[in-house]
N, C-alpha and C positions, 0 to 999 in steps of 0.2 A: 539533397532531400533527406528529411529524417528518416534514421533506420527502426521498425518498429523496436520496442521496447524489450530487452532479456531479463538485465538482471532485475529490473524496478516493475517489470510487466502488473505483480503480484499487487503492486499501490494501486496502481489504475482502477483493478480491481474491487477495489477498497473503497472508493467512491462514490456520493452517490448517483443512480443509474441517469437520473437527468442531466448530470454536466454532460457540457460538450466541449470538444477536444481540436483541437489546433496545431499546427506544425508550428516553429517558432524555434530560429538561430540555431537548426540541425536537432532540435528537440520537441518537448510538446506542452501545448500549453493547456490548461484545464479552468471552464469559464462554468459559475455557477448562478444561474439569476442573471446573466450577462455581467455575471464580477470574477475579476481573474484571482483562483484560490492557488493554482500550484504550478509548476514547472518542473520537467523534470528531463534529465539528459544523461544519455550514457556515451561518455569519450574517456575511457580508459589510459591513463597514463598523459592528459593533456594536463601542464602544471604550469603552463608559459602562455604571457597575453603582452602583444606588444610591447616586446625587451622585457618586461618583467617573469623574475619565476619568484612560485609558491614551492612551500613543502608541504601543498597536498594537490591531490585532483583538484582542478577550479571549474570544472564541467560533467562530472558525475555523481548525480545526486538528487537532494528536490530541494526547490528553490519555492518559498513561499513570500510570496507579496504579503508585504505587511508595510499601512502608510508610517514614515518616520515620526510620527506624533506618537504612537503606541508601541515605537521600537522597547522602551524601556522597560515598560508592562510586560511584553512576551518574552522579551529575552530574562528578564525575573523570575517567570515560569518556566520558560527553556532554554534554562541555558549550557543548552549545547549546540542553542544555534547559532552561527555566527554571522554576521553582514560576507555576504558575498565580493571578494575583492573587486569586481566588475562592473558588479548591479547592486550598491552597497544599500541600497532600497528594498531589495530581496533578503530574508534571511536564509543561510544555506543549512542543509544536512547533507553532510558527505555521506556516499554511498558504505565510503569503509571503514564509516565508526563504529566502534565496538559494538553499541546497544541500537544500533540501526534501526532492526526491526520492532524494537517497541518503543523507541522514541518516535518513529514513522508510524504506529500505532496510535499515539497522545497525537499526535499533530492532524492525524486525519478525522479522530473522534474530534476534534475540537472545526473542522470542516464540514462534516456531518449535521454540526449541530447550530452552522451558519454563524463561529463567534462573530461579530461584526468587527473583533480587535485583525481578524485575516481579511485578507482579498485588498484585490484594489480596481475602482473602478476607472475604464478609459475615459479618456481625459473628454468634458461636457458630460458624468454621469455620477459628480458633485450632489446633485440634490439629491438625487433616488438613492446613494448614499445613504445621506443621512436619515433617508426616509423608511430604510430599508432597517438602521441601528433603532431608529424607535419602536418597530415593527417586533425587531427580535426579543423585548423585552416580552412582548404579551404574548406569544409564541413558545409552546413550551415542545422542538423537535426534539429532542433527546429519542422517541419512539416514533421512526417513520411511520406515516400514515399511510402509505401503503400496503404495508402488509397486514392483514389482519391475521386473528391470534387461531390460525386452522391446527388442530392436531399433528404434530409429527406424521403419523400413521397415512392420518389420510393424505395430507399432503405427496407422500413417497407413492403412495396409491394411487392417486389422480396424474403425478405427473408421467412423463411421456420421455421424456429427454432429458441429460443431465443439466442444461441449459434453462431448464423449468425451475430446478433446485436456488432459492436465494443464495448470495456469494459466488453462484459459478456462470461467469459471462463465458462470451467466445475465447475470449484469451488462456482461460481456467479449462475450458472442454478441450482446446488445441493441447493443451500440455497432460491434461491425462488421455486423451487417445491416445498419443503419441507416447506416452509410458502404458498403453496396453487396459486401461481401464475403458474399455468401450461402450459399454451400456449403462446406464441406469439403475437396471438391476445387478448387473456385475458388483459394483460401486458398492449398494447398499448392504450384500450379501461379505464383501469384503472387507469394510469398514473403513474406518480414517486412515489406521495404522498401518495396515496395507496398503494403501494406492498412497501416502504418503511418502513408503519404501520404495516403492515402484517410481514415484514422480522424482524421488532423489535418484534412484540409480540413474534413468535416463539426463537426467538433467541436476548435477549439484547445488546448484544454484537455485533451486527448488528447495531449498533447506530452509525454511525458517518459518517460523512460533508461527503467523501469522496466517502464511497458507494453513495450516495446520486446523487452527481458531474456522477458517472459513469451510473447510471440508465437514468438522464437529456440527458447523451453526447451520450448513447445507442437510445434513441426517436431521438434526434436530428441527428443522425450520426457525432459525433463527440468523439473526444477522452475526456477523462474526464477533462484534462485541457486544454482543449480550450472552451470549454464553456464559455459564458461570463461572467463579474464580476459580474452581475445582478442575474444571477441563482447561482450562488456561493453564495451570500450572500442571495438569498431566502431560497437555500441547511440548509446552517449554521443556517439558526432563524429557518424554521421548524424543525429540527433536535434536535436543543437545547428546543423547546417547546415540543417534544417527552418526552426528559428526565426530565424536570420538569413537567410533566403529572405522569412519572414514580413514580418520589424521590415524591408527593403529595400523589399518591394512597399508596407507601410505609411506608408513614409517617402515613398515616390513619389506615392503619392495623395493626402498632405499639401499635396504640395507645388504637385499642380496644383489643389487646391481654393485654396490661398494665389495 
């Protein structure tokens, strides 16, 4: 049985709140419109499939259905993803690529916004396909239609629970309780940058750009990528001065066990 999700939990997040989610080969699969957009698995350190080995992980990461007629088209735009050695039908992003989290940023915004070049539908759902690519033409998602355009202020005002907040599902409220940010009003009085502190000490793997973007666009009442380029790029340098605070104090406790 699959194990709930650590290090990828923060993608899931990312989604939008309609999909629905599936167990699938010890991982989990994510169906949008009844079309399969993502996969995703964490098996650390598995590089071997049936006598064959890779030199990388071949099971942690997300794995994106995309049918082979448009393989050429996305991978032109991403290419950093590669056909998955297994499922060479999926295209892969490894967990421990360098630019992880904002190429898993591009790849979700473009899910979000239902390209019809992702997903794939189970086999008998051929027509609604392609019924679905003409659809998207006259369909402008880019601006979820759920949410309407409410003030900041009041927003923070009316809500009740950090789980009120856009960006912060269950999975996002289990990890800041659990770093100590319990309330609502704790959160808003403390800001990003603090319960961001807090979410990496308890958990490192809470480090990246993107939780960051969702904490910003939760204060702000906005989704995580619409936020401006400004808080994006404030997200990314505090974040990255997080981890060389880390890899420093790490480096110094190296050196006095040496």
């Amino acid at each position: 049985m699959a194990k709930e999700l650590l290090q990828l939990g923060w993608v899931e997040e990312l989604l939008p709140k309609d999909h629905i989610r599936k167990r699938m080969f010890g991982g989990f699969s994510y169906y949008l419109d009844e079309k399969l957009i993502l996969v995703m698995f964490e098996s650390v350190g598995n590089k071997d499939y049936r006598g064959e080995s890779y030199d990388f992980e071949i099971w942690n990461g997300c794995m994106f259905p995309v049918e082979r007629e448009h393989h050429a088209v996305v991978l032109k735009k991403f290419p950093f993803l590669i056909n998955h050695p297994v499922l060479p039908k999926w295209l892969y992003l490894m967990a421990d690529h360098d630019d992880f989290d904002s190429n898993a940023e591009s790849l979700v915004r473009e899910l979000r916004r239902k390209n019809p070049l992702f997903g794939s539908y189970p086999k008998g759902r051929a027509q609604k396909s392609k019924k679905s690519e003409r659809s998207f033409e006259k369909i402008d998602t880019r601006r979820p239609r759920m949410f309407g355009d409410v003030p900041a202020e009041e927003k923070l005002k009316n809500a009740q629970r950090l789980t009120d907040l856009k960006n912060i599902g269950p999975e996002t409220e289990r990890a800041m309780l659990k770093a100590g940010v319990k309330t609502l009003d704790q959160f808003v009085k403390m800001g990003w940058e603090k319960a961001m502190i807090r979410l990496c000490k308890v958990n490192p793997k809470n480090n990246h750009s993107l939780f960051a973007y969702a904490l910003i666009g939760a204060l702000q009442n906005k989704m995580w990528n619409q936020i401006s380029e400004a808080d994006k790029k404030q997200a990314r340098e505090f974040m990255k001065s997080l981890r060389d605070k880390a890899t420093l104090r790490s480096n110094k406790k190296s050196k006095k066990k040496g």
